[in-house]
N, C-alpha and C positions, 0 to 999 in steps of 0.2 A: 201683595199688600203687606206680608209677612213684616220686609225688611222696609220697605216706603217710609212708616213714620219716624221707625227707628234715624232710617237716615235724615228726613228731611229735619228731625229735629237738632240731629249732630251738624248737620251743613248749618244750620242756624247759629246755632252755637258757635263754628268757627267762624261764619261770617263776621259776628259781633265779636268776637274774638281781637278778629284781625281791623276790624274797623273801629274799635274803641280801647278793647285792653292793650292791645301795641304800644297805641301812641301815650298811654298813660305808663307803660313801660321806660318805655324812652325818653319823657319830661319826666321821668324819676332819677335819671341818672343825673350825679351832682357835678353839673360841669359849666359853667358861666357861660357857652357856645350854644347852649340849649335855650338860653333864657327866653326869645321871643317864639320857641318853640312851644316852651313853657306856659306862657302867656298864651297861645291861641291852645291849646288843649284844654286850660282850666276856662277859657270862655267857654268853650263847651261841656264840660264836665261839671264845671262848678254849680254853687246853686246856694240859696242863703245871703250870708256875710261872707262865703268864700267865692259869691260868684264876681267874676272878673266884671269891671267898670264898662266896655266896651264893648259888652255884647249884652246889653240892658234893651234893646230896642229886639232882641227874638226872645226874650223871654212870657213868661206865666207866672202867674202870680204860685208861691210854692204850695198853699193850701191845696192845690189841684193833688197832690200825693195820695189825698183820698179818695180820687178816681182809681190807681193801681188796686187799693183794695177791693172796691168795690170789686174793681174785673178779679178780682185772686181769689174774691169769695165763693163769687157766681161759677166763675170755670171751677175752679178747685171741688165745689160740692158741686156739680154735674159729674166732675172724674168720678171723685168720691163714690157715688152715689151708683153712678152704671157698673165700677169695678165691682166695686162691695155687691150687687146683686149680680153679678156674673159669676164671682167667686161662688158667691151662697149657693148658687142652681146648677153649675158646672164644674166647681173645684172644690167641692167639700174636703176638709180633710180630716180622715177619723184619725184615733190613735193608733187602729191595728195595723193600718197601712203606713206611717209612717216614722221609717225607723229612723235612727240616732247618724247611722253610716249615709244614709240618704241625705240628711241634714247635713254633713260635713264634708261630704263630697262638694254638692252644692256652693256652702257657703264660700270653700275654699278654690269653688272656680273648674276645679280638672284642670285639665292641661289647656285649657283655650277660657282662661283667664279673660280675656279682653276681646272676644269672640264674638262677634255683631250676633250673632244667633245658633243655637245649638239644634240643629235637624234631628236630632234623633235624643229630644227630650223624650223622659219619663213621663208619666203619669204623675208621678210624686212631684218632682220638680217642677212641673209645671203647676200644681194646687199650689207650692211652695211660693213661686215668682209672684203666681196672683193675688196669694193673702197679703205676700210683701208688698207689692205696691197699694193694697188697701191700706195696711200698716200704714205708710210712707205720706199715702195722700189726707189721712186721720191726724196724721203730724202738723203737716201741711196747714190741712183745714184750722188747727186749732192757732197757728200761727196766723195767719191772714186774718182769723174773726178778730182778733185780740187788735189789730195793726187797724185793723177799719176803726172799732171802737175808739183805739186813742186817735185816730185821723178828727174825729168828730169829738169827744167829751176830755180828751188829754192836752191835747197840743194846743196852744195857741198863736201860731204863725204870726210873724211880724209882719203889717200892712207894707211894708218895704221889698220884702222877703221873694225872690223871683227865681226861677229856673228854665235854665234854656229849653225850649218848644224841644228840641231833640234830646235832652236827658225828658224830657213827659215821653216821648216814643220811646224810648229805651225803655222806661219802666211801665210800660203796657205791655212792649214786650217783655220782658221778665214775666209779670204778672201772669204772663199766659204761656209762656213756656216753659218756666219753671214745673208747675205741678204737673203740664203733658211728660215732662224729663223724668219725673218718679215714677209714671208707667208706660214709659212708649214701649218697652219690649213685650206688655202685655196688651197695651191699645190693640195691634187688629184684633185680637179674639174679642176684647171687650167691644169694639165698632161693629163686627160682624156679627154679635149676640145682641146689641141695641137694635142695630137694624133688623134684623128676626124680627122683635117683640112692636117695633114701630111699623113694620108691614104688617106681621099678623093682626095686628091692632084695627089698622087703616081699611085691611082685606075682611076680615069677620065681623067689625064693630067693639064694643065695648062690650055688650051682651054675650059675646060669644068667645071672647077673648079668656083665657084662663088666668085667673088673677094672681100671681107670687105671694106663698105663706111664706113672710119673713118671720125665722123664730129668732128672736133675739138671744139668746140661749148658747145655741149652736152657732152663731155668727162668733159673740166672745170667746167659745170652745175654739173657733179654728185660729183665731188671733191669736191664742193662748200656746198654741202648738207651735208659735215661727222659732228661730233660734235663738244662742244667745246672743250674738251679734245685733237683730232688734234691739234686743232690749237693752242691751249696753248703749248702742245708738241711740234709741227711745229718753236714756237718762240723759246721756249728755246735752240730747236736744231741748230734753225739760231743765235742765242744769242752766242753759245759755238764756232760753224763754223766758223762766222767772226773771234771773238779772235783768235783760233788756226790758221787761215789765218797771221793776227797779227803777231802773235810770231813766226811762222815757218819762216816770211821774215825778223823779226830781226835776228835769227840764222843764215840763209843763211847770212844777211847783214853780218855777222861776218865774211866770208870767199870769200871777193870779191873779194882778191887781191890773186894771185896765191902763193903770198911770205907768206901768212898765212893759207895756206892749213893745215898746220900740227899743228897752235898755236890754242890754246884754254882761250878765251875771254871774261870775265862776259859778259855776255847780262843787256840791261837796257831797260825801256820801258814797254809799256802797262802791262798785268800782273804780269810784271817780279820783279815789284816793291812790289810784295806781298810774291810769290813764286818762285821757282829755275825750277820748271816745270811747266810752264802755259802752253804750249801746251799739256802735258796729262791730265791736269786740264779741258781744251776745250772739250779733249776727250771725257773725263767721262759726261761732261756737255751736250754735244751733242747726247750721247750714252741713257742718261737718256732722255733728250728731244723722242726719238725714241720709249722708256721704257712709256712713258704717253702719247703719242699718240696713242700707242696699245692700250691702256685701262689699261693697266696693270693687264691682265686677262691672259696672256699668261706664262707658266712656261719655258718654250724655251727665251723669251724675258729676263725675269730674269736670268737666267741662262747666257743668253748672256752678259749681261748687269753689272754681277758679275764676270764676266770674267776682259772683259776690266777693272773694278773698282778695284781691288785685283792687278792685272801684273800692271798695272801702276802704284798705289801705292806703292808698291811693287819697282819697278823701280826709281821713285821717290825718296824716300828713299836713294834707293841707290847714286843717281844722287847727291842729296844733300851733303851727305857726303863728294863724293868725290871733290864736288867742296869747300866743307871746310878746306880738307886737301890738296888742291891745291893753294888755294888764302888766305894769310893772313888776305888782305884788305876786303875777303869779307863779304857785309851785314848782320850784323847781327842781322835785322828785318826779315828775309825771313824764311818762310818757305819750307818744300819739296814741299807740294803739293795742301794743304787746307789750306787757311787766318786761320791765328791765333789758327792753329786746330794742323796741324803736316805737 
């Protein structure tokens, strides 16, 4: 079961890979031979004012976006929730046992860098992996709550506003393999320590069951002890979070008035003076923050992490355009998606 999750989440990953990030690969290349290749990728990909004229009859109305959080919230604090107390009761970490060279070995991988799994982990290293993906899924968490909140009191989706039924499956799946990809190398310990506690549970009763003193205390002590790579990670990911805070409430700011549900508005402000998408720009930047807090030893995190970076770029792109062929007036310092890049 060791490697199971691990793999069955990477097969995942490459399946979506290879059945989405491809073909938006390949309708990126600028070649007028592509154009009706073009045309049937963004029916599927698109969504909004970018989604293509033609494939209106499989779509969803776009408000449904706040089902994804829902599921990111719910899974994400279940991860959350079972790692964190599997850590607390099986991987404490004090300070006398954990040294500096332990730490650095670790983060820099050993020789098996890209290693589905290490047989003859540490003790150390293994408390390490575990606080790390509490670390990871704490990030997580705070990301998803914030994304539900503006799905409901931020955004106000245009009654017009659709997205193909299969971009909705796509991001149910994200929603739910995303924050499994922060700890599948720790999932079975953490499955096989749920399930303990839910037979014992089921087997003695409630009465008989030994109930977990969580100290909060020694919980922040052991988060306190991961490297610096965390916390470098940890910023960039709050670097990325605030901005896409930023720009998601200038978009909403766009549609306060009920008479402009339907009009579409250059946005100004924070990012927006660089690029046409600073919110998937946040994204990717927060996405990456997540990517160098792992260590960047995991092939699931990459993979995740190329996902997001390609669909919104990708997205991007397309967003750009169409607001050049919408607004005369508009800037034309900006780019899609990367300052001074594309």
């Amino acid at each position: 079961m060791d490697l199971e999750i691990v793999w069955l989440v990477r097969v995942a990953w490459i399946t979506v890979w290879v059945v989405s990030i491809l073909p938006l690969l390949i309708a990126s290349i600028p070649t007028s031979k592509l154009d009706s290749f073009r045309d049937l990728v963004l029916s599927f990909a698109g969504r909004g004012k970018i989604l293509h004229p033609s494939s209106q009859k499989f779509t969803i109305p776009q408000k449904y976006f706040a089902h994804f959080y829902v599921i990111g919230v719910v899974w994400t604090t279940l991860l959350l929730a079972a790692t964190w107390m599997y850590a607390y009761e099986m991987a404490p970490l004090s300070s006398g046992e954990f040294q500096l060279s332990d730490i650095a070995s670790h983060l820099a991988g050993g020789s098996h860098v890209f290693s589905i799994h290490k047989s003859h982990m540490t003790p150390v290293e293994h408390r390490f992996k575990a606080w790390r993906a509490v670390f990871l899924l704490l990030l997580m968490e705070i990301h998803v709550l914030r994304r539900l909140i503006e799905s409901i009191y931020v955004f106000k989706y245009s009654p017009t506003a659709r997205m193909h039924f299969l971009g909705y499956f796509a991001g149910l799946f994200f929603y739910v393999t995303a924050p499994l990809s922060l700890c599948s190398n720790i999932a079975p310990e953490v499955a096989r320590f749920t399930g303990n506690q839910v037979a014992e549970f089921i087997a003695n009763g409630k009465s008989h069951t030994s109930s977990p003193e969580v100290n909060l205390l020694l919980s922040i002590s052991s988060l306190t002890k991961l490297g610096s790579l965390q916390w470098i990670g940890g910023a960039i990911f709050l670097w990325g979070w605030i901005h896409q805070r930023r720009c998601h409430a200038i978009l909403g700011s766009l549609r306060e008035n009920p008479s402009q549900a339907k009009e579409y508005i250059i946005p100004y402000g924070d990012w927006f003076g660089m690029v046409s998408c600073p919110h998937f720009l946040a994204e990717i930047v927060l996405y990456a923050g997540l990517l160098i807090a792992s260590g960047g030893t995991d092939i699931n995190i990459w993979l995740l992490f190329g996902f997001v970076a390609a669909n919104l770029t990708y997205a991007a792109g397309e967003t750009h355009r169409w607001y050049l062929r919408k607004f005369e007036n508009y800037p034309a310092n900006r780019h899609a998606i990367f300052p001074y890049v594309y």
